[in-house]
One Martini backbone bead per residue (centre of mass of N, CA, C, O) as a GRO file, in nm:
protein
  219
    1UNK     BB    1   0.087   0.040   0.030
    2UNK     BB    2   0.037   0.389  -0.109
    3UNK     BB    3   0.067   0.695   0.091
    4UNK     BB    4   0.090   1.027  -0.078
    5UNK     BB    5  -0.169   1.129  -0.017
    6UNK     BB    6  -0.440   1.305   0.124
    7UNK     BB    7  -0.473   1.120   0.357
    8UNK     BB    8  -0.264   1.054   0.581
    9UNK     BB    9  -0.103   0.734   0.698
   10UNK     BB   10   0.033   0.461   0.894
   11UNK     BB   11   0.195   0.276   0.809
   12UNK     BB   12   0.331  -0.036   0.792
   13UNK     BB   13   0.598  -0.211   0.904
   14UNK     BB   14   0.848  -0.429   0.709
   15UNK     BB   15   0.905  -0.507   1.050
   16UNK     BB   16   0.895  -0.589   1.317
   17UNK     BB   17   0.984  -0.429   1.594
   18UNK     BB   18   1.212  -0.650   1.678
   19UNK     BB   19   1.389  -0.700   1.404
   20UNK     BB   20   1.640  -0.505   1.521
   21UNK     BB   21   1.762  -0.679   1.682
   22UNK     BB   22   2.033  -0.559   1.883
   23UNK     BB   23   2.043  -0.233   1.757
   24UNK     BB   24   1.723  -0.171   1.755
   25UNK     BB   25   1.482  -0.125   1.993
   26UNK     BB   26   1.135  -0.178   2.037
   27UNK     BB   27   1.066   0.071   2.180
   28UNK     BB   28   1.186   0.245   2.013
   29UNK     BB   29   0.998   0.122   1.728
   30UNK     BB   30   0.743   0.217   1.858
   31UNK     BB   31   0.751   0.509   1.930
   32UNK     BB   32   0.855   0.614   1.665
   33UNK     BB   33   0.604   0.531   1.509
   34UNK     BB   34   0.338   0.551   1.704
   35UNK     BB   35   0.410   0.852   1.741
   36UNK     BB   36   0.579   1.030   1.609
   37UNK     BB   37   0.471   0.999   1.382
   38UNK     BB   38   0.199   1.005   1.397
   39UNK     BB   39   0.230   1.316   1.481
   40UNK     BB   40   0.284   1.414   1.173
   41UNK     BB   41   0.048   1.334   1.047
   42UNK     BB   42  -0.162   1.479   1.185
   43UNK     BB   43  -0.043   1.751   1.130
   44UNK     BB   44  -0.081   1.759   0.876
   45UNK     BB   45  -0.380   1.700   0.829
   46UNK     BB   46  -0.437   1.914   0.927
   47UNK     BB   47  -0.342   2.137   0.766
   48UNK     BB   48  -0.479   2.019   0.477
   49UNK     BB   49  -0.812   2.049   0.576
   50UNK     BB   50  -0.812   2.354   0.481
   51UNK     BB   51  -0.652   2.275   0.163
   52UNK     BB   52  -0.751   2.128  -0.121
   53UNK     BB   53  -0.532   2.230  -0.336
   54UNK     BB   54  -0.341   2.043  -0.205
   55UNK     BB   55  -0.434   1.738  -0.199
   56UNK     BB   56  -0.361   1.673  -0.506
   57UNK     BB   57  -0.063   1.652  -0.352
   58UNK     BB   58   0.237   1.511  -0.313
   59UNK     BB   59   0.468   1.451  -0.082
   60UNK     BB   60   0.643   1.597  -0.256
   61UNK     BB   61   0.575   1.834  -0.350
   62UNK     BB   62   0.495   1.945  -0.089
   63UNK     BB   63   0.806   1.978  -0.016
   64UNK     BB   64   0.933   2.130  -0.277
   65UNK     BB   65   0.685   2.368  -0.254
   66UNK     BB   66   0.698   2.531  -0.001
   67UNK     BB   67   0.835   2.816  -0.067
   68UNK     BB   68   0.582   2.905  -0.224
   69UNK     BB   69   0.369   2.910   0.018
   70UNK     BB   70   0.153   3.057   0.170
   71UNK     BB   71  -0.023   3.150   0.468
   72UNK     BB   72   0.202   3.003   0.617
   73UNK     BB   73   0.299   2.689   0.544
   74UNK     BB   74   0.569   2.637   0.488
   75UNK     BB   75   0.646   2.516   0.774
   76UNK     BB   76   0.456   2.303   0.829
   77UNK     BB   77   0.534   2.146   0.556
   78UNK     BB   78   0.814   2.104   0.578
   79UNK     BB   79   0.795   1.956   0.895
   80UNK     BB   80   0.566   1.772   0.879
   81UNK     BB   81   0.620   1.646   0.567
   82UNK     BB   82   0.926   1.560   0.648
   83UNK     BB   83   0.856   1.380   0.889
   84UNK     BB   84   0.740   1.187   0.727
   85UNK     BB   85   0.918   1.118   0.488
   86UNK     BB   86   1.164   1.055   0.650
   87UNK     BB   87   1.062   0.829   0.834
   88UNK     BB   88   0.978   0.640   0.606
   89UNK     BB   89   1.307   0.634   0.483
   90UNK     BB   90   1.428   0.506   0.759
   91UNK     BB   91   1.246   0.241   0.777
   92UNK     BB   92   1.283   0.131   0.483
   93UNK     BB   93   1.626   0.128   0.541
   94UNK     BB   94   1.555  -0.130   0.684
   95UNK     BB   95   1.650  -0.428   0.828
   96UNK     BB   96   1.732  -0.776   0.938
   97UNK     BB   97   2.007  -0.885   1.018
   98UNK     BB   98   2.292  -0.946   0.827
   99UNK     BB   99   2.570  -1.159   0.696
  100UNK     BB  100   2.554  -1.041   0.423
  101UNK     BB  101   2.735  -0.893   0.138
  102UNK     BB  102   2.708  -0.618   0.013
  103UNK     BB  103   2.531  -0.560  -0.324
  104UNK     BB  104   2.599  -0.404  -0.622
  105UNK     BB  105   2.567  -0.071  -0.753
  106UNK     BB  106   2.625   0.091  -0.500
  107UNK     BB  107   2.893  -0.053  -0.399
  108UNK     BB  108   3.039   0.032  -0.629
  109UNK     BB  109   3.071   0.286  -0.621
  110UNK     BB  110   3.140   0.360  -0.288
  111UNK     BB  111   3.419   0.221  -0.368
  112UNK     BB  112   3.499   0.387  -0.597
  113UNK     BB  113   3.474   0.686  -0.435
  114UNK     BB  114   3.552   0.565  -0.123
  115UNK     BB  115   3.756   0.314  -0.179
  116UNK     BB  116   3.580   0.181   0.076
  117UNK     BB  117   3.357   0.135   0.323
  118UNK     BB  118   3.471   0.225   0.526
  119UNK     BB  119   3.513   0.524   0.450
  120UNK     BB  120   3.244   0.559   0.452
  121UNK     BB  121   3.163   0.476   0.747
  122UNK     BB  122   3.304   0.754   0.835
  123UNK     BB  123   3.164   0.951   0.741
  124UNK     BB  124   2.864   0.889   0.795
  125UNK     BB  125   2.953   0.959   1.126
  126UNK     BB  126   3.080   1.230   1.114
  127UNK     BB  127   2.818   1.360   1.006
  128UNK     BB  128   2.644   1.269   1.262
  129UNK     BB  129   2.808   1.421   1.471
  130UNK     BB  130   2.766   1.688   1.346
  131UNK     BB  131   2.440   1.734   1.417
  132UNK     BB  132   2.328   1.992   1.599
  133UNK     BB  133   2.094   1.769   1.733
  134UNK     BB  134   1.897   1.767   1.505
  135UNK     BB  135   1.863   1.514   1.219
  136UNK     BB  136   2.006   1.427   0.925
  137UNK     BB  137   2.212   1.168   0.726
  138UNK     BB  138   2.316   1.117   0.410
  139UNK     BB  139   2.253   0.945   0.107
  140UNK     BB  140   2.310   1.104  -0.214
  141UNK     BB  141   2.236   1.208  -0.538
  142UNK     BB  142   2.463   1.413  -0.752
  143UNK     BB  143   2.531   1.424  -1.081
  144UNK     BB  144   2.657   1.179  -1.047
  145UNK     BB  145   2.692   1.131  -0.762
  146UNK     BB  146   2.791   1.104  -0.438
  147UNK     BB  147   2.649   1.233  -0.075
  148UNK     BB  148   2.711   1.327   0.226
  149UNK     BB  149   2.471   1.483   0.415
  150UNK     BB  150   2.281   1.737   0.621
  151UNK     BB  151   1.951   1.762   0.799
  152UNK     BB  152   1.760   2.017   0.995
  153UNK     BB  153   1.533   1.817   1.157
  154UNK     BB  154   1.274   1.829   0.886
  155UNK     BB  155   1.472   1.830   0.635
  156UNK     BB  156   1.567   1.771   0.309
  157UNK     BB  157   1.663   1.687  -0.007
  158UNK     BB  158   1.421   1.797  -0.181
  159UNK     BB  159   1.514   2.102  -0.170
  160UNK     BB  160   1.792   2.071  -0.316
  161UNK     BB  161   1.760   1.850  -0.584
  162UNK     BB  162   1.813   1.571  -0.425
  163UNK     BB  163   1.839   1.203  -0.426
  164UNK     BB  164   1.771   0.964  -0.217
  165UNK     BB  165   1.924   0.634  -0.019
  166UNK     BB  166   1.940   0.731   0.268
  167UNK     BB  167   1.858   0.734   0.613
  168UNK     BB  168   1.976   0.909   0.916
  169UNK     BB  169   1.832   0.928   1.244
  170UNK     BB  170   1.964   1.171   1.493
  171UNK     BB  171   1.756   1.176   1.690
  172UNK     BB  172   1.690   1.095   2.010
  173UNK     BB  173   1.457   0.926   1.997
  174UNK     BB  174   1.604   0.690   1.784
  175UNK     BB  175   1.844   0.614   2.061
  176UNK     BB  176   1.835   0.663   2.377
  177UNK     BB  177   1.726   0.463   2.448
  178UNK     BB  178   1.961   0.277   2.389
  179UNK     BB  179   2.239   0.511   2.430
  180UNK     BB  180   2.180   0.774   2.480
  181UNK     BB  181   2.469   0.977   2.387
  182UNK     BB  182   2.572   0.760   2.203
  183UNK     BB  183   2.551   0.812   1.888
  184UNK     BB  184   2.774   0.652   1.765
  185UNK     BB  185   2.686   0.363   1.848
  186UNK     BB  186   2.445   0.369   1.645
  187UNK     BB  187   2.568   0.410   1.406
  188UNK     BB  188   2.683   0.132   1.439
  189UNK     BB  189   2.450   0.008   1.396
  190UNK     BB  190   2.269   0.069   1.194
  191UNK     BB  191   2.459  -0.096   0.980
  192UNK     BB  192   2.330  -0.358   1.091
  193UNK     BB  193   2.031  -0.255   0.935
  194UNK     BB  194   2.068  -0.189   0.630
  195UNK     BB  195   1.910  -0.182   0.322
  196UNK     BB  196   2.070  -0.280   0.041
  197UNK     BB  197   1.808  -0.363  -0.158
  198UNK     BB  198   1.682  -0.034  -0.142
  199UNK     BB  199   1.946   0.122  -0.176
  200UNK     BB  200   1.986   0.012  -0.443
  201UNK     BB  201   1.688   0.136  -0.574
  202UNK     BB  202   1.714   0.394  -0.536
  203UNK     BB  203   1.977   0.465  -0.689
  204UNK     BB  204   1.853   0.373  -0.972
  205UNK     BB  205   1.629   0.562  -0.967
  206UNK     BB  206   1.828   0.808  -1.005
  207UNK     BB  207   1.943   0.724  -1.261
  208UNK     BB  208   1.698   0.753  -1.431
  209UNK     BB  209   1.618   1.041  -1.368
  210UNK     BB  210   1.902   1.169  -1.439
  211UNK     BB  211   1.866   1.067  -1.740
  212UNK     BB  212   1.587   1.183  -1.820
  213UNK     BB  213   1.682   1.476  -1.782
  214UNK     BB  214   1.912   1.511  -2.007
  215UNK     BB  215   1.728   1.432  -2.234
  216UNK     BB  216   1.520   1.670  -2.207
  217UNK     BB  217   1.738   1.897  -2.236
  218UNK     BB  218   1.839   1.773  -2.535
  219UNK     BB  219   1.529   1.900  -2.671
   0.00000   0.00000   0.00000
């Protein structure tokens, strides 16, 4: 089920709360899903029965076009349309750990870009632990490279014209029960439960996107 227009409700997540156990624990996965994001949704959707003209806009329309937007919305619509968007693509970017080692067109670009996964894998701690307060850490696809970038709060990379491949949402509610302060030890877990084969998907999904801008260009 795709839920991409208003009214937004809550998906189920395509995996138990506790399937990510022992990295990121159940608890925290009720929470994050059933509260925060829950709380996300509801905030939207109020804010959109006011405005029939939004409502046959996807959530991505309507986060690419807030600043655009009247009446005082570009910042609810910012804020909580970022936060549903965001939760999802962090939620849907994970999977039960798993042994196998990760393959693809995504983990060869990210070897030929930073030399090994590991550079890889400090780069993006690097950056998560560089976001002062909430926010998240992406690796998004940019005129056909790969960028490890960082957006405040509930901020998109779809504002900036980037392409998202992964997210990683270094709020304090995504880590604290089982981590306290200590978000560097968080993404080091986060890394044993990423879905390798939807981030796999999305990178391939950019190149057909970016792809398809450069024919319209030269048409």
């Amino acid at each position: 089920m795709e839920n991409n227009m208003y009214p937004f409700v809550n998906l189920p997540l395509p995996y138990a709360f506790d399937a990510l156990e022992p990295y990121i624990d159940t608890k925290t996965m009720e929470i994050h899903h059933d509260r925060q994001l829950q709380a996300y949704i509801n905030q939207l959707n109020r804010v959109l029965s006011d405005f029939p003209v939004l409502q046959s806009m996807t959530l991505e329309e309507l986060i690419i076009n807030a600043d655009e937007l009247t009446d005082g919305l570009s910042i609810p619509i910012r804020n909580y349309g970022g936060g549903v968007y965001n939760h999802r693509f962090y939620f849907n970017g994970m999977q039960p750990p798993s042994d196998l080692t990760p393959r693809g067109r995504l983990i060869e670009m990210i070897n030929a870009q930073y030399g090994n996964f590991y550079n890889f894998q400090e780069v993006v701690k690097r950056e998560g632990l560089s976001v002062f307060g909430s926010g998240y850490a992406w690796l998004v696809f940019d005129d056909g490279r790969l960028r490890v970038i960082t957006t405040p709060n509930q901020n998109c990379p779809l504002e900036q014209g980037l392409c998202p491949i992964l997210a990683l949402d270094v709020w304090e509610h995504a880590y604290f029960l089982k981590h306290y302060n200590l978000r560097g030890n968080y993404i080091d877990d986060w890394f044993r439960v990423i879905n390798w084969e939807k981030a796999d998907e999305n990178y391939l999904n950019c190149i057909q996107n970016y792809q398809e801008m450069g024919m319209r260009r030269r048409k």
